[in-house]
Residue, then its C-alpha position, 0 to 999 in steps of 0.5 A: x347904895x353900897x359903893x360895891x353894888x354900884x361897882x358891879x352893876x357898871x361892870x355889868x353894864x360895861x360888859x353887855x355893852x361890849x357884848x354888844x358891841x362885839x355882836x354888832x362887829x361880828x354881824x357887820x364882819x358877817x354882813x361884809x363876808x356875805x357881800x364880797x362873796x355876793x360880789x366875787x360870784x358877779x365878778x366870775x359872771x363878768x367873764x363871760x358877760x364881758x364877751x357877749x357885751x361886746x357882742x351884743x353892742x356890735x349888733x347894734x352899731x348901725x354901720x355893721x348893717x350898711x351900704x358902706x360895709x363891705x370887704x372887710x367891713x361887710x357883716x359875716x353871718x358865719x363870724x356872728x354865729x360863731x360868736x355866739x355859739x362862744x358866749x351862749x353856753x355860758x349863758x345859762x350858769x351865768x343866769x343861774x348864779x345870777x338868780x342864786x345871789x338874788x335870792x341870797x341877798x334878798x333873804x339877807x335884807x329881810x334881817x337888816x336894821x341898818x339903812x346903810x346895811x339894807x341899800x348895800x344889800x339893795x345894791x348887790x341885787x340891782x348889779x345881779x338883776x341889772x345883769x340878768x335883764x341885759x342878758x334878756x335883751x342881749x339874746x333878743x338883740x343877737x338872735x335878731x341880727x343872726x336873722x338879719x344878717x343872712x338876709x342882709x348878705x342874701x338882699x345886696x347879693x339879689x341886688x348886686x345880681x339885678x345891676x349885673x342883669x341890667x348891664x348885660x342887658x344893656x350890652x345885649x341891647x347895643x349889640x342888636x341894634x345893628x342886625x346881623x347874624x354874628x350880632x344877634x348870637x353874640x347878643x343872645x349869649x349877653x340876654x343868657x347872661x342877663x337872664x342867669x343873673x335875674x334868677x340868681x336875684x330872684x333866689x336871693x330875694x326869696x332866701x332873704x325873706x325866709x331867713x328873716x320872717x316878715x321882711x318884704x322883698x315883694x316889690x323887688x321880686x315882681x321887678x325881677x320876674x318882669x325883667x326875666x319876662x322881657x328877656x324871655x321875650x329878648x331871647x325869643x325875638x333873637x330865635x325868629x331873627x335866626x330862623x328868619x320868621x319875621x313874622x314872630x320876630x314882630x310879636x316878640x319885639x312888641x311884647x319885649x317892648x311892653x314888658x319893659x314898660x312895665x318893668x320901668x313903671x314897677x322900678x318906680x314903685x322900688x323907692x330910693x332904699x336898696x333891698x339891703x338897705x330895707x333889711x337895716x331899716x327893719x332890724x334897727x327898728x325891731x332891735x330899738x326898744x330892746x337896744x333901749x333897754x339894754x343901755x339902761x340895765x348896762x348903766x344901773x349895773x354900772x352905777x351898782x358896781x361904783x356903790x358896792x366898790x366905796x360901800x365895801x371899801x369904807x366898811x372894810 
């Protein structure tokens, strides 16, 4: 073969292998502009996911909803609304970015042929997806605390009103023990206030339940309406001590003392949790699987994140 033949055929050669090559260098700059781009649109939602990541991981502390938190420690429905009235307006462009650099990223692998291409393409839709499942399961977490917690507050106030209807009670109880007239008006006054305080409970008891759909507060509120009974009965048994109807002060005193019994036999069926304590024992468990499943989108976004972070700086 003539020397000049093979001359030009090297140089065709050479020349395709460069075309080639500068077309496999264009695609891979190309590939490398689509994923920074891809991961700059997750960064500007980890903005607004940062806040309502801290919001939701809140919810799930299980001392937010506890006997020990109170001052300032006690869960504040007015902050928790207000929280998230500040994180759900970005939610749904958040989610919506989200969507769009899935779809971009999947359209994209289907044209790779390099392994290490396709996984950081794989990579970019499990940091987007990771992200849209942990605002899933934020949401339901959230909404069910925002529940919770208006019942939580209403609860230990019901309880707080009982212990403070029992105390008066008590005083009421002390001061009729040695009848007289100045005695028995001073223990009507305790008996009022005692029955004041059980209405108060048997109010919050019921709000309690109807701000969070399910929960069981039935056994405290027969408690309480069976202690307003027996001071009902109280009440009465000081009107016919004043008006001197002995008679009716009998019959009052034996229904007193029959309603208190069986206001003891239900404070035995109440169990060692408080009503607070039955609102925290729910909301954790209704929160567990989603709590589950935000833990571990929150890691495979992370893990996602690392890869792209050493994919992107190797490649570039």
């Amino acid at each position: 073969m003539p020397v000049f033949v093979v001359v030009c055929a090297l140089l065709v050669i050479t020349l395709m292998g460069g075309q080639a090559l500068m077309s496999m260098r264009e695609q891979q700059k190309s590939l490398l502009d689509t994923l920074n781009d891809q991961v700059d649109i997750i960064k500007s939602c980890d903005e607004s996911l940062l806040p309502f990541d801290e919001l939701v991981i809140e919810q799930c502390d299980a001392k937010r909803l506890s006997p020990s938190a109170t001052g300032d420690a006690a869960p504040s429905a007015e902050a928790l609304n207000e929280g998230y009235r500040a994180v759900v307006a970005e939610i749904a462009p958040m989610r919506a970015q989200l969507e769009d650099s899935i779809a971009s990223m999947e359209t994209l692998q289907s044209s790779l042929s390099d392994n290490d291409d396709k996984e950081a393409a794989s990579q970019v839709v499990t940091a987007a997806r990771s992200r849209l499942n942990m605002l899933d399961a934020g949401v339901n977490i959230i909404e069910e605390s925002l529940m919770a917690t208006e019942a939580f507050l209403k609860a230990r106030s019901g309880w707080n009103a009982v212990i403070n209807a029992d105390a008066a009670i008590r005083e009421a109880t002390a001061l009729a023990e040695e009848m007289s007239k100045e005695n028995i008006l001073a223990s009507q006054a305790k008996g009022t206030e005692a029955l004041a305080f059980l209405e108060e409970a048997q109010q919050d008891f019921s709000q309690a339940e109807a701000a969070y759909p399910g929960l069981d507060l039935a056994a405290f509120e027969a408690y309480v309406v069976k202690r307003m009974e027996s001071q009902q009965a109280a009440l009465a048994a000081d009107d016919a001590y004043l008006s001197r109807n002995k008679e009716e002060l009998e019959a009052q005193n034996s229904r007193y003392n029959a309603l208190e019994e069986e206001a003891a036999a239900l404070a035995q069926e109440l169990g060692e949790d408080d009503p607070e304590q039955i609102v925290a024992l729910r909301f954790y468990k209704e929160i567990e699987a989603d709590q589950g499943a935000y833990e571990a989108e929150r890691l495979k976004a992370g893990n996602a994140d690392a890869f792209l972070r050493e994919y992107l700086g190797t490649a570039s």
